[in-house]
N, C-alpha and C positions, 0 to 999 in steps of 0.2 A: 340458555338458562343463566339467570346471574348469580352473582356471588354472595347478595344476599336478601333476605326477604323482604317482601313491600312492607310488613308491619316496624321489619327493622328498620329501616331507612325510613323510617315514616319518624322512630321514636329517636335516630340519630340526629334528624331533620330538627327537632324541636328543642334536643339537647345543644345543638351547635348554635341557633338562635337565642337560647338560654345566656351560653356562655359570651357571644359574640355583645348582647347588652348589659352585660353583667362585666365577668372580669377583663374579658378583654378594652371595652370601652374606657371602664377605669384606668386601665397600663397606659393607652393610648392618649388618655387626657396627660399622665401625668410624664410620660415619654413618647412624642411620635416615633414613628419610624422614619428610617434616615434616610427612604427614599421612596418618591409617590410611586413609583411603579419597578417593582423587582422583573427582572427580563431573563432568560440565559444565552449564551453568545449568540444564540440562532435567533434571537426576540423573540422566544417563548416566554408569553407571560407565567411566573409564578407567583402562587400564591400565598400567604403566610400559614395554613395550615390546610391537611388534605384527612379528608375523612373516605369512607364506605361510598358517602354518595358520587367521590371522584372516580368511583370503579364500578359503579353498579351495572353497567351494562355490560359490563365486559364479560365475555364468557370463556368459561374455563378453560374446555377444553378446546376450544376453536382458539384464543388468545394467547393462552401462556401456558398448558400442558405440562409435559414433565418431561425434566432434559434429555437429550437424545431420542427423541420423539415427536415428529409431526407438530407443532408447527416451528420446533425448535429454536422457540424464545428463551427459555431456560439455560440453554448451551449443547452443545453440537456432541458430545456425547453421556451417557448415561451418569457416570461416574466422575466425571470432567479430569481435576485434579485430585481428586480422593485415588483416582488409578493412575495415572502420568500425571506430571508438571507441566506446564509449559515448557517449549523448545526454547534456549537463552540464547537468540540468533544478533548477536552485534556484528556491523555491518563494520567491513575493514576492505580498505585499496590504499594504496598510497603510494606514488613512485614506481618501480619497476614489480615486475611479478614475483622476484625473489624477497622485495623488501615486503613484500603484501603477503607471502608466505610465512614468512619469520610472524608478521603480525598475526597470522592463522593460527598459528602454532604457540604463539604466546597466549591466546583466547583461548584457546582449548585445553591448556596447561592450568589455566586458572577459572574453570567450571562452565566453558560455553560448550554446547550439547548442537549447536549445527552454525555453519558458515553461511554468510551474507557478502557479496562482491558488488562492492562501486567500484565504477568507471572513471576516465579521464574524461573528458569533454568531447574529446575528438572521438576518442573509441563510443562515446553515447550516439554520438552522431555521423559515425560512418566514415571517419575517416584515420589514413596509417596514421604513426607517429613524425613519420617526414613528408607530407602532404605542407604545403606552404601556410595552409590555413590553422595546421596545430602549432606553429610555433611559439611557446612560449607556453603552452600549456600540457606539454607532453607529463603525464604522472602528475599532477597537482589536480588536487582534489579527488583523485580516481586513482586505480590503476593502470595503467598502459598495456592493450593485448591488442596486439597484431598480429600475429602468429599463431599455428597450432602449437610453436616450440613455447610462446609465451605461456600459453595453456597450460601444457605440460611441466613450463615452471610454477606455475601459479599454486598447482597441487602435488607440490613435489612430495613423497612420505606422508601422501596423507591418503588414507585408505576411501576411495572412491565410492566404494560400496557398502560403509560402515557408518559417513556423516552424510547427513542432507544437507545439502548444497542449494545456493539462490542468487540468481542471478537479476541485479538493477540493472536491465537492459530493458529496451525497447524495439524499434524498428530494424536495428542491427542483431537483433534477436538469433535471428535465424542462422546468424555467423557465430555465435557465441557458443549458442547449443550445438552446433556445427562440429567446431573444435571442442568442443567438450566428449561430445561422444565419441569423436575419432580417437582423443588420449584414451578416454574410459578399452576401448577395443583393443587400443595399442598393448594396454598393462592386463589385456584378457581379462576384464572385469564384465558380464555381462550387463548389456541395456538394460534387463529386466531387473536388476536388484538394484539401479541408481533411484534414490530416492534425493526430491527436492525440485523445484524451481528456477523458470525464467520470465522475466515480471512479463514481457511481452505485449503488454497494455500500449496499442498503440493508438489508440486515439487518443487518450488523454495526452499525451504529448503536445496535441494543437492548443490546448488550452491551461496544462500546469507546468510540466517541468522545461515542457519548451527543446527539445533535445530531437527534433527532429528530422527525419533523414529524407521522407517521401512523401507524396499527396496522401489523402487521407487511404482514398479507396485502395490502392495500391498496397500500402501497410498494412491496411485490415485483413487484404487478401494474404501477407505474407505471415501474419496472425496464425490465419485461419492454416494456413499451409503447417504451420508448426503444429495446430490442433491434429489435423488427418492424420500427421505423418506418427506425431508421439502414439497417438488413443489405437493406433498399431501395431509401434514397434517399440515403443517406452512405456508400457502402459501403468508404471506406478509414479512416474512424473507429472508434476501440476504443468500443465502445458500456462496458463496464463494468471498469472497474478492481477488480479483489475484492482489496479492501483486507486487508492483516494488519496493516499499522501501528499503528494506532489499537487494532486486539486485541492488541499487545503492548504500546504505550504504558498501556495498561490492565493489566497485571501479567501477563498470559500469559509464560508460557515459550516457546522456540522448538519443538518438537516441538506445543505447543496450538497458538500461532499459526499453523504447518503446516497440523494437522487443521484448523483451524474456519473456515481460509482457503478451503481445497479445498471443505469440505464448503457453504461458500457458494456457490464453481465450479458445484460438482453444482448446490445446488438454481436456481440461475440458469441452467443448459442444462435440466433437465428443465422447467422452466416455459416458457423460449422455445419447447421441444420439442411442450410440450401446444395454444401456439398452433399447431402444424402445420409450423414451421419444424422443416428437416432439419437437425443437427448439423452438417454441413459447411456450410452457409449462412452461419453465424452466427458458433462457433465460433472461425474463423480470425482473427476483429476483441473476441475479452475479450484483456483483460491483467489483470496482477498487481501488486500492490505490497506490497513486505515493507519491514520495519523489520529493521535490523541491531542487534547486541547488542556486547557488547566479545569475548565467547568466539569467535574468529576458526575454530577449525576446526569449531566446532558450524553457525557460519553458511556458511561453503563446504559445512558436510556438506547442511543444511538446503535450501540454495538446490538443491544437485546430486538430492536427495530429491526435491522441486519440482517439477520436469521428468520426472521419471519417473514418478513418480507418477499426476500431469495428464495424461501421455500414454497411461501403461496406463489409467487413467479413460473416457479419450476414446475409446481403441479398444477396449475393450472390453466396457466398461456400456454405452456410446450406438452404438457401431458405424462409428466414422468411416471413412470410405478413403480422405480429404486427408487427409497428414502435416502439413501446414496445419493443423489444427483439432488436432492433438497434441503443437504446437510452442508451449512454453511460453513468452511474453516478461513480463519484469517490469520493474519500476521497481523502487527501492530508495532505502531513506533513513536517517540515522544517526540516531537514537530520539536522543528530545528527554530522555526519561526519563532518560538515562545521564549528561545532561549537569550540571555541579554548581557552585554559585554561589562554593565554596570554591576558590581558586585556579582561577578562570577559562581562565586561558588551558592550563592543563594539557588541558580539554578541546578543544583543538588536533589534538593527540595521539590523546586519543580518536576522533574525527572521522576522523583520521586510516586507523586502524590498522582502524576501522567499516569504513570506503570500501575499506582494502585488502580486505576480505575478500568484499566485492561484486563486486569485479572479480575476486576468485580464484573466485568463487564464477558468475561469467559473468551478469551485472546487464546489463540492455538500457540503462538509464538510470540518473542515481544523482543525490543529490542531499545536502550534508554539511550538517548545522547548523550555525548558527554558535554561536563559543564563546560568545558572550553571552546567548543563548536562555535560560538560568538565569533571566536579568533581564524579559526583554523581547523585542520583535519585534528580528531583526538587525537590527546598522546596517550601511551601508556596508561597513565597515572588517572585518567577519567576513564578510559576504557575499562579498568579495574574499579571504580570505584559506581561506574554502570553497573557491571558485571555483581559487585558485591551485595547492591539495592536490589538488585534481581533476588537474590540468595535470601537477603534478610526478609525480605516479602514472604518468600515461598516457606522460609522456613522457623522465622520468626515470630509473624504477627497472627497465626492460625486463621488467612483469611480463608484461606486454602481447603479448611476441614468441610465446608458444606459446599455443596453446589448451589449457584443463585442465590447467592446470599441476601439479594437485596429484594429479591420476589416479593411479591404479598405487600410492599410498603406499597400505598394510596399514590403517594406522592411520583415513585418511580415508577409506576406503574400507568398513572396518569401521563406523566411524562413522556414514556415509550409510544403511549397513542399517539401524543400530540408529534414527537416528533417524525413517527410511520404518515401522519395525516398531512404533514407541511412536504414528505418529502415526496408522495402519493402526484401533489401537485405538481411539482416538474416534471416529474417522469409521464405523467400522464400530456402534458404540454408537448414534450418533445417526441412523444408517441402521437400524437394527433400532427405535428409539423412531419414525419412520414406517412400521414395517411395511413398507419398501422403497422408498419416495417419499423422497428427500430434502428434496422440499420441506415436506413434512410432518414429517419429521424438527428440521430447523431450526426449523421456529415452535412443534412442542412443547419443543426446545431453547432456545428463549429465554422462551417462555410459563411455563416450570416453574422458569426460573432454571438450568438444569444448565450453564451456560455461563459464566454470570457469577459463579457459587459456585466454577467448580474454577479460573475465572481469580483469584477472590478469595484462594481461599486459597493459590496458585502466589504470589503478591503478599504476602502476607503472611509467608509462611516464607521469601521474600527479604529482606524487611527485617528480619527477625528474625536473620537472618545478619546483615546489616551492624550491627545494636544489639551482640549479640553478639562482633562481632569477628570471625566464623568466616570470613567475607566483608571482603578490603580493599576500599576503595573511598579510592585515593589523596589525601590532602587534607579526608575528612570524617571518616573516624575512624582512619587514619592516617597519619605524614607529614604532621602540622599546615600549611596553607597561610593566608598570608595574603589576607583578604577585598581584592582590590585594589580602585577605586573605577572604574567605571564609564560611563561616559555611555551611558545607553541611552535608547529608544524614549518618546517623550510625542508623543501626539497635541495637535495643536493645538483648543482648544474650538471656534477657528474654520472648523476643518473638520468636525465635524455642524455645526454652524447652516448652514455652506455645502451641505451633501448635503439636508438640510432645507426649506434654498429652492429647490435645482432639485428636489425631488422636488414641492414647493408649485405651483411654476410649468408644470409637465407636468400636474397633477391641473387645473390652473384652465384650460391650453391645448388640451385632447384634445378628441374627441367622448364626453362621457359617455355618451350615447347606446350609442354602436359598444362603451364597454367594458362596456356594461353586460348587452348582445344577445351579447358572444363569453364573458364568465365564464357565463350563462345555459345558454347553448350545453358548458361545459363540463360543468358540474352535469348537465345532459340525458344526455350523452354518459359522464359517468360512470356513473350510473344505470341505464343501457342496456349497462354494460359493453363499451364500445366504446374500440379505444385513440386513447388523451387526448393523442398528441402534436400532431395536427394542430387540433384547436381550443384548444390550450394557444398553439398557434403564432401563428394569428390573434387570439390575445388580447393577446399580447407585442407583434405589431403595432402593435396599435391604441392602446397604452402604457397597456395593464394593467399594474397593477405586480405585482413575485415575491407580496407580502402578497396579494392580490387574489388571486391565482391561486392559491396556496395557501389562504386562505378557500374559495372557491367547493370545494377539494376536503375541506377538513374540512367542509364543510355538510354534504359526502354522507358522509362516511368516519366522519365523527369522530375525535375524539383522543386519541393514546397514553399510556395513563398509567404511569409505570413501575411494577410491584409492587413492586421489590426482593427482596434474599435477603437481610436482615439482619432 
């Protein structure tokens, strides 16, 4: 049924005709418009106005329904923000795990409500802090964890079972949550009451953030491994975050970032599915995380797509009968991409205006860049002033009071179709390139390159606009900004040599012995196809390090080498 009668759309039809030779033509003679064709970052045409007739087929309750409700376009619960806020989760790592604690401890002192952990480079990628291949990058950009002792500093006085925790890892996944759960057990906090996250999104690694440790299949299995072992023994834990961030910090558009998100979703339920686990089992504990763009109604259309989408997904290819398991929760973060070293602090604004459209858009959690990210890891002084645009949204500008606020507009609403319809087509593309397996889909999709070639060239033909001109981008090629000067982020030399000796002094004080019988144990257990969480576990124990643990799995797996598309 549609939203509204044939007589009406009959007599809106004849009034927009009215207008369209009447006052509009008049405007038009006496000012064009300033550009023949309006587009949004994805090259969705719009239109200069939207009426009745841009929604008339759309139906109610199969389309956009009422929040916390099948098909849950509206937002993922009933109440949204009118009963909780948003979770203010700012991502902090920097240097060793005591100086990334003090930064924990400063966020939560000044109104953030859950923690978010980046990585070093090498710990993204499988490898210790004295491994020949991190030098020079030990704690820069990340934090440094090697150890379960590193662990155990990481969240020194910070009550375990009180904040939800999130972990920006990938294929090293399985080491991180590893030693996570070992401190959690160590300080007698039960498995079952840790709430939070490990992004654990490993395929997208082959084609965004690049941080990769193993072949695809291999990964996916050590994925699925964290799936079985949590939806057992964790069961209030999001076993996987399927990242779109990092695939749009990579030059995706938002309608790509969409599809190649979802179609991550898919191949990660059909594989937990082929271990034997039921879609309801599991389901109910993935989340999402998307990166925001500056096109504000593309990203409310995008996020409201999300949800429906995931949901018709869930009920309909896999068969759920928990609305649990079709309720879509995401994180959210303003793209570091957008941000620009020319007149800094304008991307304030940015950050800004990113975050509003998350929260019009019904964002579980959010998290703002700081404006100095151009330079370096935040300091303080943008981390707080993240943190305070968080507040002033929530509590300032009453976007907050209604749920959906933007529902029922023609235009947003049109929107959300078109962008569910463009994103419809890749996934359906890359499901036909498996033959109907999405998980085979995905790894001949990243094995043939079709993913990182249409993210390439999406990236390309953006900057070609801003060289161009076609595209403002305030302060770099228009609206000259002065470069203001900065203090940003320098690691101190003294903190690797410090991560250096205590990782020195764990290798000299363990039982070699013990670590040498549980990676042993791993390799076996790899080998045998058996999942690898629980002799990963007793390997962390025994103060196997991440490198160690990861070795013993490229011994069996081997390592990824990227082909490229260029």
């Amino acid at each position: 049924m549609g939203l509204f009668s044939r007589d009406m759309l009959d007599r809106i039809c004849k009034l927009r005709r009215e207008w369209q030779q009447g006052e509009l033509k008049q405007a038009l003679s006496r000012s064009p418009e300033t550009q023949g064709q309006f587009r949004t970052l994805s090259g969705i045409e719009v239109g200069g106005l939207y009426t009745p007739q841009d929604v008339s087929e759309q139906d109610f309750e199969e389309r956009i329904g009422f929040p916390g409700s099948y098909p849950f376009t509206r937002g993922a619960y009933p109440t949204m923000y009118r009963g909780r806020p948003w979770t203010r989760r700012q991502i902090a790592g920097l240097g060793t795990a005591s100086s990334t604690n003090e930064r924990f401890r400063f966020l939560l002192d000044h109104g953030q409500t859950g923690l978010s952990t980046d990585f070093d480079h090498p710990t993204l990628t499988g490898y210790d802090s004295d491994d020949d291949l991190a030098e020079g990058e030990v704690g820069r950009l990340g934090v440094a964890i090697d150890t379960i002792g590193d662990m155990d500093e990481l969240f020194n006085t910070i009550p375990l079972d009180r904040v939800g925790i999130s972990f920006t890892i990938n294929h090293p996944a399985i080491t991180m949550l590893g030693m996570f759960l070992a401190v959690a057990e160590s300080r007698g906090v039960s498995w079952k009451g840790l709430r939070g996250t490990v992004q654990n999104d490993s395929l997208k690694e082959f084609y965004g953030q690049k941080t990769f440790a193993l072949p695809p299949r291999p990964a996916l299995k050590l994925t699925t491994d964290i799936v079985e072992f949590c939806t057992k023994y964790v069961p209030n834990w999001y076993t996987i975050s399927v990242s779109g961030y990092h695939t749009r910090e990579a030059g995706a558009n938002g309608v790509q970032e969409l599809a190649f998100t979802l179609a991550q979703g898919m191949a990660y339920a059909e594989s937990a599915m082929a271990r034997g686990l039921d879609i309801d089992e599991f389901a109910p504990r993935l989340s999402y995380f998307f990166g925001i763009h500056n096109d504000l109604f593309e990203e409310v259309a995008k996020f409201r797509a999300a949800r429906r989408m995931w949901a018709r997904i869930v009920k309909e290819r896999y068969k759920a009968k928990n609305p649990e398991s079709m309720r879509m929760r995401f994180h959210t973060q303003t793209l570091g991409s957008t941000l620009v070293r020319e007149g800094p602090k304008n991307n304030i604004a940015r950050g800004a205006l990113q975050a509003l459209a998350a929260v019009l858009g019904g964002t579980q959690s959010l998290h703002i860049s700081g404006y100095d990210e151009a330079y370096d890891i935040p300091s303080e002084d943008a981390m707080g002033v993240s943190l305070a645009t968080q507040l002033v949204i929530a509590h300032e500008t009453n976007v907050a009071n209604t749920v959906d606020p933007l529902a029922g507009s023609y235009f947003v609403e049109s929107l959300t179709d078109s962008v569910e319809e463009k994103a419809w087509e890749y996934i359906n593309k890359i499901d036909e390139m498996g033959n109907g397996s999405m998980v085979d889909g995905m790894i001949d999709a990243i094995e043939s390159g079709y993913i990182e070639m249409e993210i390439a060239n999406t990236a390309f033909e953006y900057q070609r606009t801003i060289e161009s001109r076609e595209r403002v981008i305030v302060g770099v090629n228009e609206y000259p900004a002065d470069v203001e000067p900065l203090e940003v982020f320098e690691i101190d030399q003294e903190e690797e040599e410090g991560q250096l000796s205590r990782l020195r002094e764990v290798k000299s004080t363990r039982s070699s012995a013990d670590v040498d019988e549980a990676l042993s144990d791993i390799r076996r257990k790899a080998e045998a196809d058996e999942n690898l969480f629980p002799p990963v576990l007793d390997a962390v124990k025994a103060s196997a390090t991440e490198g160690e643990v990861m070795g013993a799995l490229r011994d069996v797996y081997g390592e990824h080498v990227d082909p490229g598309v260029f």
